[in-house]
N, C-alpha and C positions, 0 to 999 in steps of 0.2 A: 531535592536533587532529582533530578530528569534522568530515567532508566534510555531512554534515549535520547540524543541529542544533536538538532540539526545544525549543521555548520555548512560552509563553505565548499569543502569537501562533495557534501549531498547534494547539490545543484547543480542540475543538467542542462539548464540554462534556456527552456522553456519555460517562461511563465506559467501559464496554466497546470503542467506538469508540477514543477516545483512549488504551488500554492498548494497543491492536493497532496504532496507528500509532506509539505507540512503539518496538512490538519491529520495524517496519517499519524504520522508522528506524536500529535497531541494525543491523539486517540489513547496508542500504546503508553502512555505518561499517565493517564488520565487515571489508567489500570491500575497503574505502578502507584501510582499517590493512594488508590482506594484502599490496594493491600497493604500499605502502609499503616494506614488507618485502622487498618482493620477489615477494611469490608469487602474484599478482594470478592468472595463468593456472590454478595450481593451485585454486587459489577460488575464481574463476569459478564451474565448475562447479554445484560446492556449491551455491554461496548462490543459483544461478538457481534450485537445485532447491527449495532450502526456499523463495524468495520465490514462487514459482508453487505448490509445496504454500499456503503461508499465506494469500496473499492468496485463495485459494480460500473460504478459513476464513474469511477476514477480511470477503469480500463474501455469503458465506454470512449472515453473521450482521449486517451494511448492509440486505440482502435482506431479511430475517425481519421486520427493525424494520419496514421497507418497507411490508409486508403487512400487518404489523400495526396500521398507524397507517394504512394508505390512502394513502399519498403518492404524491401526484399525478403526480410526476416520476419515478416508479419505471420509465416503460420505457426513460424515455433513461438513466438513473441507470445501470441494469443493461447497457446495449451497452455504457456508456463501462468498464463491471468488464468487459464481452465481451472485448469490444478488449484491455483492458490482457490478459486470460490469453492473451488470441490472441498478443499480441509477446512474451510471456513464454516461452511452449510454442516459439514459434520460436526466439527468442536460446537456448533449451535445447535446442532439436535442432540451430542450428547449432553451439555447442559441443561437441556430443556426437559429432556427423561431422565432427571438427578445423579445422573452421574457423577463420578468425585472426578471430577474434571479439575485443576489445579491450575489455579491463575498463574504460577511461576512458569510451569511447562506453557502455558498458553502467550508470554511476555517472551518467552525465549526464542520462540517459534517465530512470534511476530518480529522481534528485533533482526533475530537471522536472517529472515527472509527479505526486510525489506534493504535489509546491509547488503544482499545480495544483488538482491533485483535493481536494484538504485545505481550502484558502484558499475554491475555489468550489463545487465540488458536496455537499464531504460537511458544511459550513457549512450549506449550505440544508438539506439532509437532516437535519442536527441540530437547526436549527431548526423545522422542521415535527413533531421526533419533542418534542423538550422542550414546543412548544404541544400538543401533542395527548395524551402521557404525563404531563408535569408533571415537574417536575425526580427525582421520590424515582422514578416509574413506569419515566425513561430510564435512572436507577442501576441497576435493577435487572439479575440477570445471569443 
């Protein structure tokens, strides 16, 4: 059973956008199955590291559309990806110096945030890039 779950709902109807909050979405699952299993702490790690490696990638390339379309709400857009690497780099450092860091609180975070970020900001985002690219111009990759 999938702690989070992408549907229909969660597509903002950029391509590239929507393939990256896929593998987002694995990511946070991936967590969910270890603690299942058992190994939540040993995976932790891990998957703080590739979620702060990816979503780097991920708002790199939010960014770029950003720019390229002129979008107005690009400076708030860009703190709130500030922010998310900012709590990211932390839960990774305090894992890294044994802290009892607790994979639930760290699923919960994750799921919240990106329920947020999906449904409200990167909705807008995608709407201003689909009017201003045109649906074939936001395919592109």
């Amino acid at each position: 059973m999938a702690f989070v779950t992408w549907n229909d709902s969660c597509k903002v109807g950029v391509n590239i956008i929507d393939d990256q909050h896929k593998t987002l979405f694995e990511a946070v699952n991936t967590l969910f199955d270890a603690m299942n299993a058992g190994h939540g702490r040993e995976k932790l790690g891990e998957i703080l590291t590739f979620l702060g490696n990816y979503t780097h990638d991920h708002f790199r390339t939010e960014e770029e559309l950003m720019r390229k379309t002129s979008y107005p709400a690009s400076a708030d857009h860009k703190r709130i990806h500030d922010d998310l690497l900012h709590k990211v780099q932390e839960l990774v450092a305090k894992q890294a110096s044994g802290s009892n860091l607790l994979s639930l609180e760290v699923l919960k975070f994750l799921k919240d945030w990106l329920a947020h970020h999906i449904s409200q900001e990167d909705k807008r985002l995608a709407e201003h890039i689909l009017k201003t690219l045109g649906p074939q111009g936001a395919s592109a990759r």
